[in-house]
N, C-alpha and C positions, 0 to 999 in steps of 0.2 A: 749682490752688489751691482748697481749699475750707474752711468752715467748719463744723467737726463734734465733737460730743460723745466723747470719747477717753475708752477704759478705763483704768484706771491700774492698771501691771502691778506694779509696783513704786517703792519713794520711798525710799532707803536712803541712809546716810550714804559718801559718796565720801573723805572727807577731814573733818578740823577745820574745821564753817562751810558744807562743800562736799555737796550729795546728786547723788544718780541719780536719774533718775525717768524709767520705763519705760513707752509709751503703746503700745496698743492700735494697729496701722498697717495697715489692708489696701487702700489704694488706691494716691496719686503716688509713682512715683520721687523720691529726694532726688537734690539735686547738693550737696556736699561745699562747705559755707560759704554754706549757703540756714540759714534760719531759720525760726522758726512763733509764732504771738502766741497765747501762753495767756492766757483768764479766770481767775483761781488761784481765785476764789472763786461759789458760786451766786448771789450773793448781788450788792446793787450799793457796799458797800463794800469792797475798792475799786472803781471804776467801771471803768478802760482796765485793757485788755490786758497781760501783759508779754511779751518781746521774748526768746525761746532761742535759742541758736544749736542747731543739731543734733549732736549729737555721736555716736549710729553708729546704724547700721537693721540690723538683725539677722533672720535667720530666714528669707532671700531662697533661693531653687533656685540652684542651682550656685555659684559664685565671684561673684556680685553683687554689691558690697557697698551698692548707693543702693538695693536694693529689698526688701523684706520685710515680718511682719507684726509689726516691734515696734521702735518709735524712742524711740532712746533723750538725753534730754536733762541735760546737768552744767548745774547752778549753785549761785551762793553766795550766801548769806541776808546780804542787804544791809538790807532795808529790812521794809517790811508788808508785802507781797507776796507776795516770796520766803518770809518769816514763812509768810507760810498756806500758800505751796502746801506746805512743807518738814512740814507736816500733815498732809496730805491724807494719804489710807490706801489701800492697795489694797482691789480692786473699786471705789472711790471712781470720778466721772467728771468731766473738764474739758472743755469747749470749746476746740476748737482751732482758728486757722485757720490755714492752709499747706500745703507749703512755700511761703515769699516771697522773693523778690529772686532775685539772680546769686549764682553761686558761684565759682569761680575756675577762671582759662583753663587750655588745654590746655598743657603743656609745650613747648617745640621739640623734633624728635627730638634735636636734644644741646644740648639743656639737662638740667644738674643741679639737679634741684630742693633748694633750702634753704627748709625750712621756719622762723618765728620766731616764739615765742608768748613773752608774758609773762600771768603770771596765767594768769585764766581765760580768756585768747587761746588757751588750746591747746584750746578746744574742736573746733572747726571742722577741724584736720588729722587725728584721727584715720581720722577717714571720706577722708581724702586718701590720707593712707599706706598704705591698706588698699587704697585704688584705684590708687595708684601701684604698688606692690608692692615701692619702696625708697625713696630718697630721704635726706634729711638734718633731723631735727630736733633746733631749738635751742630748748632753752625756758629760760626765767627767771622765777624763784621767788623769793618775800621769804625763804622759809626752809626748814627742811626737811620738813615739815608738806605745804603746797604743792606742794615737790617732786615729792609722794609721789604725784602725778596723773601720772606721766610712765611710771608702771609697768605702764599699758595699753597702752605701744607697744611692750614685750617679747613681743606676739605678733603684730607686723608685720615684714618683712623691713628697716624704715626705723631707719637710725641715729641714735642720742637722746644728747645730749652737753648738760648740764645748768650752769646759776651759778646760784648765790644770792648775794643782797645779804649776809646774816652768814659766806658762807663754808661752812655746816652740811653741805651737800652738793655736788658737781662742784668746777666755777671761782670761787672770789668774785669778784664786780665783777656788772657787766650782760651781761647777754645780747644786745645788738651788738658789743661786748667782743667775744666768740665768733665772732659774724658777719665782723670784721673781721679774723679770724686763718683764717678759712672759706673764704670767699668766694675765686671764680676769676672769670677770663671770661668762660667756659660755663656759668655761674650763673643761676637766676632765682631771685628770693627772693617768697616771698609769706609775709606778716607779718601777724599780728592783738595785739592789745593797747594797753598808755593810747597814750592820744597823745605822748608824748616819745618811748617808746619807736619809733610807728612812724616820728615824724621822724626819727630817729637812725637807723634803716633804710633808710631813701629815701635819705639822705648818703651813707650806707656803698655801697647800690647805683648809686647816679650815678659817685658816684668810680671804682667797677670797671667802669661803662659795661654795665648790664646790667639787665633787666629786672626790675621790682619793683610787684608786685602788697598791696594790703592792705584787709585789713577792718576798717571802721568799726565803733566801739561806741558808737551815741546813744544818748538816750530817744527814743521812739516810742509813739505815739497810737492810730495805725489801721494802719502796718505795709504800706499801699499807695499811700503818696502824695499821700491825696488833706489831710490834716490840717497838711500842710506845716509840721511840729516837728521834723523829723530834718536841714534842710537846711545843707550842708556849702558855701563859699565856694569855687566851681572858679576854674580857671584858663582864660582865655583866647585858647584857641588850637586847631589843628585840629578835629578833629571837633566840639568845646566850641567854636567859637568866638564868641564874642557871649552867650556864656550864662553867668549871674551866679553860679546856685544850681542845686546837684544834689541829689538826694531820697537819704537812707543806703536807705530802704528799699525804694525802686523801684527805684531805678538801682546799689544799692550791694547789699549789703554791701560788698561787694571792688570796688575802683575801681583803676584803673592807678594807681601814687603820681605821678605826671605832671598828672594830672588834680586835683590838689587845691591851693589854694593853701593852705599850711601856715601860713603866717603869719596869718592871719585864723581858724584850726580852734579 
């Protein structure tokens, strides 16, 4: 982890709402659902940080895909923030610091990996799928707009099977929908997106008695714990046991979904 002044290679529009923004990377390896807290602006309005997931690192020697010299991060213009960085111009330059947190476990040798995004939860598996070199992604989109983010997985070996909420494109209905017509034995699912959707996940995996992995979307302050604004209500038991609160961004992104108590998120 560090904190440093990033070139900005590029800031292009991805989608309706949605950019790319391409930073300058010649130091840490990424892990596949690590994140990194940009300053969007020089300036102290806004004051904190905001919170990217990573979405690929590019330009690495051989078949690499967590190491190179250019990370590339998706988001969507929510608020002032995303407003300014969704400005910013190349050669322009940001403070960055990362990568932060966990990223998600190792598969079992036979496990099938099912991947679950809704929205902009499909950040984080691109750089999965690229490292896995197949797997299964479900993603779920309000429409067909949204959809249209899933068209970066046609150059991974990982299967991409699509719902939207209008119907516009794949399945209508939800994207656990899917999951629940998916999903085997030999499954492990790891999930990013709102929070219904990753409870509806967790359900869907308990029932077929299988492991199920997911990443948290908070706000976040300082991105290492120590500001304690990310913390999630665990569950009380093994390794957790006696422990009230877990940090999304030390200890998280991606949490075992066992470890969370859902009723209280």
């Amino acid at each position: 982890m560090e904190s440093k002044d990033r070139k900005i290679l590029f800031n292009e529009v991805a989608a309706p709402g949605c950019f790319r923004l391409g930073l300058e990377w010649r130091s840490a390896e990424v892990t596949p659902g690590q994140f990194v807290m940009v300053r969007v602006s020089d300036g102290l309005d806004p004051l904190l940080r905001r919170p990217f997931g990573v979405y690929g690192v590019h330009g690495g020697r051989g078949k690499n895909p967590l190491k190179g010299n250019v990370v590339e991060l998706l988001y969507k213009v929510v608020g002032k923030g995303t407003r300014i960085l969704s400005a910013r111009e190349r050669n322009e330059s940001v403070n960055v610091l990362g990568p932060l947190g966990n990223g998600f476990p190792e598969a079992g040798k036979d496990e099938k990996v099912i991947m679950v995004g809704g929205g902009m939860g499909i950040v984080p598996f691109l750089m999965l799928a690229k490292k896995l070199g197949d797997g299964l992604l479900l993603y779920g989109a309000r429409g067909k707009s949204e959809a249209a983010l899933a068209k970066d997985f046609k150059g991974t070996a990982c299967r991409v099977k699509v719902s939207t909420v209008d119907g516009s494109v794949g399945a209508k209905g939800l994207v656990t929908e899917l999951l629940e017509r998916e999903i085997t034995k030999d499954s492990v699912v790891y999930a990013c997106g709102p929070v219904g959707m990753l409870k509806a996940a967790t359900k869907v995996a308990a029932a077929a008695g299988v492991r199920c992995h997911v990443s948290l979307e908070r706000s976040m302050a300082c991105g290492i714990g120590v500001c304690l604004g990310c913390a999630v209500r665990a569950k009380t038991h093994g390794e957790r046991e006696n422990r009230n609160y877990m940090m999304v961004c030390s200890e998280g992104p991606v949490f075992d979904s066992e470890d969370i108590d859902w009723e209280l998120l």
